[in-house]
N, C-alpha and C positions, 0 to 999 in steps of 0.2 A: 122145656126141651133143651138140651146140650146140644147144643153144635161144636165141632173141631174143622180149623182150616188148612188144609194141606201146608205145612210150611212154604216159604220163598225158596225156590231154588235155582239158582245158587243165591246162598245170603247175600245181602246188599250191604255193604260197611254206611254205617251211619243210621242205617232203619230208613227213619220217615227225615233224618235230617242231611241230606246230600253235603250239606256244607262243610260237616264235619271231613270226611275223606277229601275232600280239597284241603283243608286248614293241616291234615295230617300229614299229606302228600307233599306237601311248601313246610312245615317243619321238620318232618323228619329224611325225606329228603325218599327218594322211590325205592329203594333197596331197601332203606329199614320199617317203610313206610309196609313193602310185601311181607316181607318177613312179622312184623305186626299182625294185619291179616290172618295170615296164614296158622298165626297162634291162637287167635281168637276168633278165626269164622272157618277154619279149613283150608282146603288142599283148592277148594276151587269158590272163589268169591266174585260179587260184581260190586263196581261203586263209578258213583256219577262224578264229571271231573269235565268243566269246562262245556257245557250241552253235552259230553260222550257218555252213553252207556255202556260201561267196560268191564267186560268178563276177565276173569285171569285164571289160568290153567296150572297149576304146580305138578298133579296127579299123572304117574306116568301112563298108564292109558291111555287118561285123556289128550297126552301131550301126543301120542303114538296116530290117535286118530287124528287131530286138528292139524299134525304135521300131513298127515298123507291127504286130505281137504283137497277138492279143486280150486286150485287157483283161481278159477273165475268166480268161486262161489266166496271164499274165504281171501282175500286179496290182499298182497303186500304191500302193492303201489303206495299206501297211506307211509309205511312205514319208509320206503326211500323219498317217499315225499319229506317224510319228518328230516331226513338226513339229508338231502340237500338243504331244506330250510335254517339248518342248523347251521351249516358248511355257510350259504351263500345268501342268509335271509329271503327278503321278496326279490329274487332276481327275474325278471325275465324270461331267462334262458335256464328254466327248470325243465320245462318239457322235451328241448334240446338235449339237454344233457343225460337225462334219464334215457333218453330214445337211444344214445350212442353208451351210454355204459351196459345199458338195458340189452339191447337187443343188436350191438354191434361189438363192444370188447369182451364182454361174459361168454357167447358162443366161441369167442377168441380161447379165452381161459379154458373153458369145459374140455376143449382139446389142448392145450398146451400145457396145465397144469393137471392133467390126470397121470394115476400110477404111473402107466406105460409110458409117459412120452417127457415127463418130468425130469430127466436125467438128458434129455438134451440142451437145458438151458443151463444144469446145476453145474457147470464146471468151472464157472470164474468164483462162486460162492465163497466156499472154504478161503482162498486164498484173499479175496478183498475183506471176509471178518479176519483173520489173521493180523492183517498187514494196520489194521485200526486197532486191533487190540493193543500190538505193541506200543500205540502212543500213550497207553497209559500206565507203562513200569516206569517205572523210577519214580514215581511220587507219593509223597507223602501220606495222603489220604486221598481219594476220588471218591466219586459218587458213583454207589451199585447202579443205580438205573441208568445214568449216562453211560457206564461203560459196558453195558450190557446189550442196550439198545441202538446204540451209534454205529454200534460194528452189524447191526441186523439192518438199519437204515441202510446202508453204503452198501451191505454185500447183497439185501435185498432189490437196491434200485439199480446198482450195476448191472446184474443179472437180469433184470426183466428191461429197463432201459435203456443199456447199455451204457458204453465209457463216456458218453456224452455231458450225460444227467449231471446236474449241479447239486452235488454233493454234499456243501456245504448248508445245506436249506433244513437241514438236522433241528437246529435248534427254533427256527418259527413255524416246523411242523409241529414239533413238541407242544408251544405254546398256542399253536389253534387245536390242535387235540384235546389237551387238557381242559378246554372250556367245552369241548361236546356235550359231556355229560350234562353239565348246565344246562346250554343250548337247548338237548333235548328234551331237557323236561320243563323248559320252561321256567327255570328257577333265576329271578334276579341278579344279576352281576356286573360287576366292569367290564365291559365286552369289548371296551376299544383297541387294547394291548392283540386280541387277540384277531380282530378284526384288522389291524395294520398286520401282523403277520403272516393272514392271508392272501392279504393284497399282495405282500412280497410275495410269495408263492406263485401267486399266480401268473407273475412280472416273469420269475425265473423260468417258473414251465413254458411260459407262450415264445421267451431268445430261445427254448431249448429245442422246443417245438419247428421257430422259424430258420433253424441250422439241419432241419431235419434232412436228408437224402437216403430213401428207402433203399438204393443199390448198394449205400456203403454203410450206414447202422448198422450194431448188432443185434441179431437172433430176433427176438420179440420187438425188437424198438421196429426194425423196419414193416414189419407188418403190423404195426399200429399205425405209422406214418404214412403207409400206402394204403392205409385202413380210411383213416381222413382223409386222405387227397383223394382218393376215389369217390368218395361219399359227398365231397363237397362241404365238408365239417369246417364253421371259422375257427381262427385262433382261440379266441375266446371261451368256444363252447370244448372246442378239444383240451384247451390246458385244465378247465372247469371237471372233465371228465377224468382225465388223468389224476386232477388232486384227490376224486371222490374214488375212483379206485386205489389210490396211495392209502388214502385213512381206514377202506374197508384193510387194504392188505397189513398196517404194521399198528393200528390200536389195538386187537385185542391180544396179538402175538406178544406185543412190549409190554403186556402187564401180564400176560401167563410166564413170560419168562423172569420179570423179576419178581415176580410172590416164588415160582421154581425154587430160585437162589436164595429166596429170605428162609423159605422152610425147611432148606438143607441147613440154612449156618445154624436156624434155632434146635435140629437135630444134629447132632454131632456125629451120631451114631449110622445114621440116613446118608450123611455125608461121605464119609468114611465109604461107606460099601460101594455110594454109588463112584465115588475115587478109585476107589480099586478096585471097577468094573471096565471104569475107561481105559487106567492104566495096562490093564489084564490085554484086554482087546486091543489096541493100538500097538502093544508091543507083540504078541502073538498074531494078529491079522495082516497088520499095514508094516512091523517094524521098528517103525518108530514116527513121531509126528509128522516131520514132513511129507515123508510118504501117505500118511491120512489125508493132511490139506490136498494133495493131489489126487488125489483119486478117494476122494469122499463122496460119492454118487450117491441119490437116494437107496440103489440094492443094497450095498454096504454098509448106510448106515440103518437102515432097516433089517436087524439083524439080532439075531440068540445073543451073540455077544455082548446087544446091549440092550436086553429084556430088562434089567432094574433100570435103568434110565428114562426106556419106553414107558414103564409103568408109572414113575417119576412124573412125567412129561404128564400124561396121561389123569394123572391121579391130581396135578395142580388143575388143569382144565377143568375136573369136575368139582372141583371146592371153590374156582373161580366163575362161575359161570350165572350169571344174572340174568336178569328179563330182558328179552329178547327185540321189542317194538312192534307195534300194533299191526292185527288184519282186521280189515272191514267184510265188515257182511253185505256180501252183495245181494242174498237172500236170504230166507229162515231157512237153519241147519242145525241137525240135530249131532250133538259131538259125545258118544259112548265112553262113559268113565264108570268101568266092572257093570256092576246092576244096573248104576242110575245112569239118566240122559240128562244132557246140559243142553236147555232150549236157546239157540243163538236166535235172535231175531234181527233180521234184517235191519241194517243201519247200526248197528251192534258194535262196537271194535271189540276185539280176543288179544289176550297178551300171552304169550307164550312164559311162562317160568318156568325153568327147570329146576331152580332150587327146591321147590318143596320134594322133588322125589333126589335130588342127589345127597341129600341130608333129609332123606329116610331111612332110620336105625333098622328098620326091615329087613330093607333092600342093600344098604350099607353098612357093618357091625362099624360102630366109631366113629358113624357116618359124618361128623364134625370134626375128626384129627383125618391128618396127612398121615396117610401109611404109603410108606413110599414103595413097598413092595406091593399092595394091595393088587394090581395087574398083573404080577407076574408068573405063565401059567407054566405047566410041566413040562410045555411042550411047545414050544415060541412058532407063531402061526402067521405072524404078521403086525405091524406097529398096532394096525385098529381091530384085531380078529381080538384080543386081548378083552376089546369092551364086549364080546357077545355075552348074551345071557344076562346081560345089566342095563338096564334102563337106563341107557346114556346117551347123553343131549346136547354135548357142548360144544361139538362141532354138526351142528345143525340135524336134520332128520328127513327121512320120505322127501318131498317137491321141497324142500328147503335146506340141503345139505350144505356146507359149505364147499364153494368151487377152491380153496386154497388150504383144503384140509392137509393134506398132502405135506403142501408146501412150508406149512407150517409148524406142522411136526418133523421135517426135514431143518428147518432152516434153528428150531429151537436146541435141536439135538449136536446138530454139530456147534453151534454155538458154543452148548455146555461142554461137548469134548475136549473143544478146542481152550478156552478157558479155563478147565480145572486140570488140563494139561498142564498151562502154562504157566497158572500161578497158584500160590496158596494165597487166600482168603482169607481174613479176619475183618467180623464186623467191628466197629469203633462204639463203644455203650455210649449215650445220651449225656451229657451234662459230666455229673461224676463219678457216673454208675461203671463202675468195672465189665470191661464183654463180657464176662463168667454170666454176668444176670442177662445180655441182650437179648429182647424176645424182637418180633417183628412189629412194624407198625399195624394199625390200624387198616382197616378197608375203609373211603369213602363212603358215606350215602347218599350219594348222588350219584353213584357209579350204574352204569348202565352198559350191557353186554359183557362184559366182563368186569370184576372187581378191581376198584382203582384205587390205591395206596393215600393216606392222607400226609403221607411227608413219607420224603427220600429215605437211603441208607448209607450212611459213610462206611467204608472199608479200607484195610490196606492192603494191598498186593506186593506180594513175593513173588518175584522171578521163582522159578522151576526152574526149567530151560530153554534155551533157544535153540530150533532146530536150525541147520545149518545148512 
């Protein structure tokens, strides 16, 4: 008599040998390690990694259902576990910190940075990235990501933490970022460079902290400041909280905005239109630039005017968008993908991917090229109305939206205005190679939450002009 056994489902990477999916996971690093997967067992696989039993979702259904999941039953807690642990190793004051980013500055955000109420912090923006931009004409060659990112640090921290904030801490946040990725996956490294750089941070937040006065702060600074003093929050665990809302607020934004910039210079064509979409608008809308820096509010820049841009913006988040970090099963749950059901079982972790569905040729024709126009509809509805109809993920979903969606698409947009305003561009080619050939670099594989470049871009910058 023939017997047949139901298949495993979801497949297990490795079969009967768990070891293998750890050996794969430590070589080829977590992004390429899903992307492997994904080719070889599907849209939705499990593999064992450390004692964890780990589901992984690509499938946009399933991604649809396990986003909208109760919280209590499907939990993140693991996953800002993993990010603090990353940020601050075995500290202590983990439980601290999460209780005030958690459950004291987040309801903070959910009102200050939504639609409606977002244009009452945005008005020093525009003009703090301006005034860092110009530090970088007149030279030779710069680096795309420094001067792309440096003016989004300063106009981002001035804006939410007012003129206080030490400014200057650009370059050892960079270098504790750039080891995240590592961090959280647990991949071997020199951690010391980036663990001294923390420490500074943390040095600078806690004088920044202890000069606070909630009556005279700006905007948001003072009701964080009166946010701690009320609560009774030390130094310590506030300046800890502030770093870990810093890294949620400008890591994923500083690598949407320079892969942005890489894909425009390897399009020339892409480029071009989207230049004289800014130029179109800033002279017909505002006048001319300075009048944009001043009065560049989220309504304004949320605009017909600059649907190729939006779309732009829009279309690198979805090509940039990685796995997301673990929930735990706080019970068995069953997660609907079309037909089939995906059996979570309690103690379980689920990893959210959305790459298998934003590079689905389906769902998306090309779905591996940058089409810069690909969002742009007949009839301009709104920066994020653009993704309806599209199984899109990359600014979070259901109970897990992101609270700085907003602000991010806000803050990447005037960036790009303001910048291809003001200068022309040309990438610098590698070694000998003439720019005619530059393509972009590489994505990391160790890149987590968003894809992270594996070496800079030199550029030179051409003054345009100076608004006066």
């Amino acid at each position: 008599m023939v017997t047949t056994r139901t298949p495993t489902y979801p497949p297990i990477v490795g079969g009967p040998f768990p070891w293998i999916s750890v050996a794969l996971v430590v070589t080829l690093g977590p992004s390429s390690f899903f992307a492997f997967c994904r080719a070889h067992y599907g849209l939705v696989f499990k593999f064992l990694a450390g004692g964890r039993k780990i589901v992984v979702i690509t499938s946009s259904d399933a991604l649809a259902c396990a986003s909208f999941a109760d919280h209590r039953v499907l939990s993140s807690h693991v996953q800002h576990d993993g990010h603090l642990q990353a940020l601050y190793g075995d500290s202590p004051l983990h439980a601290r910190i999460y209780d005030t980013v958690a459950h004291k500055i987040f309801p903070i955000l959910d009102r200050r940075l939504s639609k409606r109420t977002l244009g009452d912090l945005t008005p020093p923006f525009a003009q703090l990235v301006f005034d860092e931009l110009k530090l970088f004409s007149g030279r030779p060659q710069v680096s795309l990501m420094r001067s792309l990112t440096e003016p989004l640090y300063v106009g981002a921290n001035g804006m939410l933490f007012g003129s206080r904030f030490p400014q200057d801490t650009y370059e050892d946040f960079c270098i504790l970022v750039s080891s995240l990725p590592r961090r959280l996956s647990n991949i071997p490294f020199w951690s010391f460079p980036s663990s001294r750089a923390r420490d500074r941070l943390l040095r600078r937040i806690s004088d920044y902290l202890k000069g606070a006065n909630p009556a005279t702060d700006d905007k948001l600074a003072a009701t964080f400041t009166a946010l701690f003093k009320e609560h009774n929050i030390p130094i310590e665990v506030a300046a800890s909280s502030i770093l870990s809302f810093m890294s949620s607020l400008h890591q994923n934004t500083f690598n949407v905005v320079f892969w942005l910039f890489t894909w425009l210079l390897a399009d020339s064509t892409a480029l071009a239109a989207v230049r004289s979409e800014i130029e179109k608008a800033v002279r017909e809308d505002f006048g001319n630039l300075q009048t944009f820096i001043a009065e560049a509010n989220p309504d304004k820049v949320d605009s017909p005017s600059f649907a190729l841009l939006n779309s732009a913006v829009l279309e690198t988040m979805r090509l940039t968008s990685v796995q997301t970090g673990l929930r735990y099963a706080a019970s068995d749950i069953d997660i609907k993908d079309r037909e089939k059901t995906i059996p979570i079982l309690k103690g379980e972790y689920v990893v959210l991917d959305p790459r298998g569905t934003h590079l689905d040729k389906n769902l998306y024709p090309n779905s591996d090229k940058f089409v810069v126009d690909r969002f742009v509809e007949s009839e301009y509805r709104g920066d994020l109305a653009a993704t309806a109809g599209y199984p899109y993920y990359s600014l979070g979903a259901g109970k897990h939206v992101c609270k700085g969606r907003f602000l991010s698409l806000y803050e990447i947009k005037v960036l790009a205005i303001i910048y291809l305003s003001f200068f022309d561009i040309t990438p610098i080619g590698r070694g000998e190679a003439p720019s005619s050939t530059w393509k972009p670099p590489k994505p990391s594989p160790y890149s987590v939450g968003t894809m992270h470049p594996t070496e800079d871009v030199l550029v030179r910058l051409r003054l345009k002009s100076v608004p006066k």
